[in-house]
C-alpha positions in Angstrom: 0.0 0.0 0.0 1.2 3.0 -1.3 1.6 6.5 1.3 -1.5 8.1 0.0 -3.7 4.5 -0.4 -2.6 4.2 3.4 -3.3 7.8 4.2 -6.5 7.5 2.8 -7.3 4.1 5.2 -6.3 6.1 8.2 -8.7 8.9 7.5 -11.6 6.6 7.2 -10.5 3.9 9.9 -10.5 7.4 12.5 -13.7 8.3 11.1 -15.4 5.1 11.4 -14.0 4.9 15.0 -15.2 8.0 15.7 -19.0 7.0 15.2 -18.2 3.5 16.4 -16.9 5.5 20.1 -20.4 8.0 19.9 -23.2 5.2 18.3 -21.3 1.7 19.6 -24.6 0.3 20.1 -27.9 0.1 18.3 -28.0 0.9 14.7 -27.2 4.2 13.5 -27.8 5.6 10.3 -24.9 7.5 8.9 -26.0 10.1 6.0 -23.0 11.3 3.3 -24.2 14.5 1.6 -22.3 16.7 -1.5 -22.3 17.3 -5.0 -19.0 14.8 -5.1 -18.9 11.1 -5.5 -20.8 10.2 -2.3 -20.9 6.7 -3.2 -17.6 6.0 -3.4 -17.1 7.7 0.3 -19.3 5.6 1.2 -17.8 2.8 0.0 -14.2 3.7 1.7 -15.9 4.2 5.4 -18.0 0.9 4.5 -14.5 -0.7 4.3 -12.9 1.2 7.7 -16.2 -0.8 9.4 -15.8 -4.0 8.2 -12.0 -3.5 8.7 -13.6 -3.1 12.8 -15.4 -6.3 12.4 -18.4 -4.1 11.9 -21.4 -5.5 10.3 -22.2 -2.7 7.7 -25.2 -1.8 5.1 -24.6 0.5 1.9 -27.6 2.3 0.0 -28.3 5.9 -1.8 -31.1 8.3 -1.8 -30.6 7.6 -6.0 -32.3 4.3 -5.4 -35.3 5.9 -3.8 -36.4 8.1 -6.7 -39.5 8.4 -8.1 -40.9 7.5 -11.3 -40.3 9.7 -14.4 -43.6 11.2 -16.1 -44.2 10.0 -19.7 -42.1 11.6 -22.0 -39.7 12.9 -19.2 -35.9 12.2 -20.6 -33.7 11.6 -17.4 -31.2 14.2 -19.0 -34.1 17.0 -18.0 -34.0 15.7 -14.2 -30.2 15.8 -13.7 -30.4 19.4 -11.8 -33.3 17.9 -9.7 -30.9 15.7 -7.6 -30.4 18.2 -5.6 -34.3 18.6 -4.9 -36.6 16.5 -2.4 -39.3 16.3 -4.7 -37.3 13.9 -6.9 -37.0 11.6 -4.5 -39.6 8.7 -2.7 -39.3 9.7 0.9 -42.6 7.9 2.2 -41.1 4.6 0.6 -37.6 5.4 2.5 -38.5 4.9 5.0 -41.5 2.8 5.3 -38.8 0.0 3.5 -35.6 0.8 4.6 -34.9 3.3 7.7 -38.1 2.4 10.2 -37.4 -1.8 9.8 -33.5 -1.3 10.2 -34.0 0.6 13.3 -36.2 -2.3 14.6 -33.2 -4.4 14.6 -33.6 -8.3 15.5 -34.8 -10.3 12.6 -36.7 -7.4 11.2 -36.0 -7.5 7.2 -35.2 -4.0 5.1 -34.6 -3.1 1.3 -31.5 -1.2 0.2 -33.0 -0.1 -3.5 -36.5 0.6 -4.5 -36.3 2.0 -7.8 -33.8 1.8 -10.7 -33.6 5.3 -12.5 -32.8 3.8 -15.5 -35.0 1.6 -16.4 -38.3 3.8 -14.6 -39.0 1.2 -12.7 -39.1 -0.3 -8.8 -37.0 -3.0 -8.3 -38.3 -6.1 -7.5 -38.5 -6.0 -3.5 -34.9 -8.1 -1.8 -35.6 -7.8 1.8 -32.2 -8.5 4.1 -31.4 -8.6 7.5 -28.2 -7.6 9.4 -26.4 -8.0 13.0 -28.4 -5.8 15.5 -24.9 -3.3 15.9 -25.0 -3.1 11.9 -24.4 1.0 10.6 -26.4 1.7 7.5 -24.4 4.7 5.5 -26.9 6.4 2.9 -25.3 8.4 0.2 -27.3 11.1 -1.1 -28.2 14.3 -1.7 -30.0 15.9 -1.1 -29.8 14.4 2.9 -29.4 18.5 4.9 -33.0 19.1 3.7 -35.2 19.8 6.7 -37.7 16.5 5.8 -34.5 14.2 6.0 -32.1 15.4 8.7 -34.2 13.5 11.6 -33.2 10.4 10.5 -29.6 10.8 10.6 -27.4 9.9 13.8 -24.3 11.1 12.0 -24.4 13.5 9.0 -21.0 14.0 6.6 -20.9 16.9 4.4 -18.3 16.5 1.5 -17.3 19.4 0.6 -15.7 20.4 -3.1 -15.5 23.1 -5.8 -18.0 21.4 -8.6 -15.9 22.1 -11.2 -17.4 23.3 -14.8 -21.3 22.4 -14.5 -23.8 23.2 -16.9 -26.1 26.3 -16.1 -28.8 24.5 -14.6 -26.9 21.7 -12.3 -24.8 24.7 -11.0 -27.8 27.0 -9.8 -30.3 23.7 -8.9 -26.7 23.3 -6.5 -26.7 26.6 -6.1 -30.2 26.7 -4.6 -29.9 23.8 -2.4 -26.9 25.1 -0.9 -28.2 28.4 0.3 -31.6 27.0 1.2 -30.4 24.1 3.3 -26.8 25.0 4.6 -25.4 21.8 4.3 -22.0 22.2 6.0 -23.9 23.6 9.5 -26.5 20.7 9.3 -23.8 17.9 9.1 -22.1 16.6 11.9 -18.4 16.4 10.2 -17.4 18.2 7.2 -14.9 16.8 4.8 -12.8 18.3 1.9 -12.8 15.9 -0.4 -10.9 18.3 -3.2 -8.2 15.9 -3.4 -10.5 12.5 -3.5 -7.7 10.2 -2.8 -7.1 12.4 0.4 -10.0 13.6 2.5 -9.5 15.6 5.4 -11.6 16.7 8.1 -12.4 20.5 8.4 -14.2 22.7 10.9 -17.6 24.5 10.1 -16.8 28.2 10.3 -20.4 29.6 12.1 -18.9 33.3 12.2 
């Protein structure tokens, strides 16, 4: 493993212990928010929690989405990520966030819908151990509707780069109505992907 591979491992092994010390027991729910690769964070601190012996449960807000109208082209929806209205909260967590919190044998689903196709996916109901962390990827996770069902919410923070028009004002907009870096519990510069860092929330 090379410096920065390792660098990167300590970062997310700290991180992971650092929810592990605050939410040891029952099963919290870890949100990720940012316009960056949220997925692929979560896949990193999925790894730091299995790398505990930590039983561990991936999904994204993506897979809860609802359908496109007739005629809607999934190239007009790309701003809307960043909205709520995009997105199937009711079936959230009627299927996913209210049975993992039961714990036990209680089963849950980890996708609903598949984007690409418009349509649900057909239903795979799991279980996990009762101290299992479930780490949803979104966003948009800082809106007011969501941020209840986070224990632990981790802003990544970035510059978007060159966006069109629309993606960088629907951002824009969801920025400045939901003030993502003072809703989250940790922020995280993830400028240099293969190195995030911790940073603190300036609330001057």
């Amino acid at each position: 493993m090379n410096a920065e591979s390792l660098a990167t491992s300590h970062f997310f092994d700290a991180q992971a212990a650092e929810i592990a010390q605050n939410y040891g027991r029952g099963r919290p729910i870890i949100g990720i928010d940012g316009f960056a690769d949220t997925k692929a964070f979560s896949a990193g601190l999925a790894a730091a929690f299995e790398r505990r012996g930590q039983a561990v449960c991936q999904a994204a807000l993506a897979d809860f989405q609802r359908p496109r109208l007739i005629g809607e082209q999934p190239q007009s929806i790309t701003a809307e990520r960043f909205l709520l209205s995009r997105y199937d909260v009711v079936t959230l967590q009627r299927v996913l966030v209210e049975p993992f919190r039961l714990g036990g044998s209680a089963g849950f689903v980890l996708a609903a819908f598949d984007a690409a196709s418009n349509t649900a996916f057909e239903s795979r109901w799991i279980t996990a151990a009762p101290d299992a962390v479930l780490l949803l990827a979104g966003p948009p996770l800082a809106v007011p509707e969501l941020r209840g069902l986070f224990n632990y919410l981790i802003f990544l923070e970035a510059p978007i780069g060159e966006q069109p028009e629309e993606i960088a004002a629907a951002w824009d907009h969801y920025v400045r109505a939901n003030e993502p870096r003072f809703a989250a519990t940790a922020i995280v510069d993830t400028s240099e992907a293969r190195l995030p860092r911790r940073v603190l929330a300036d609330f001057c």
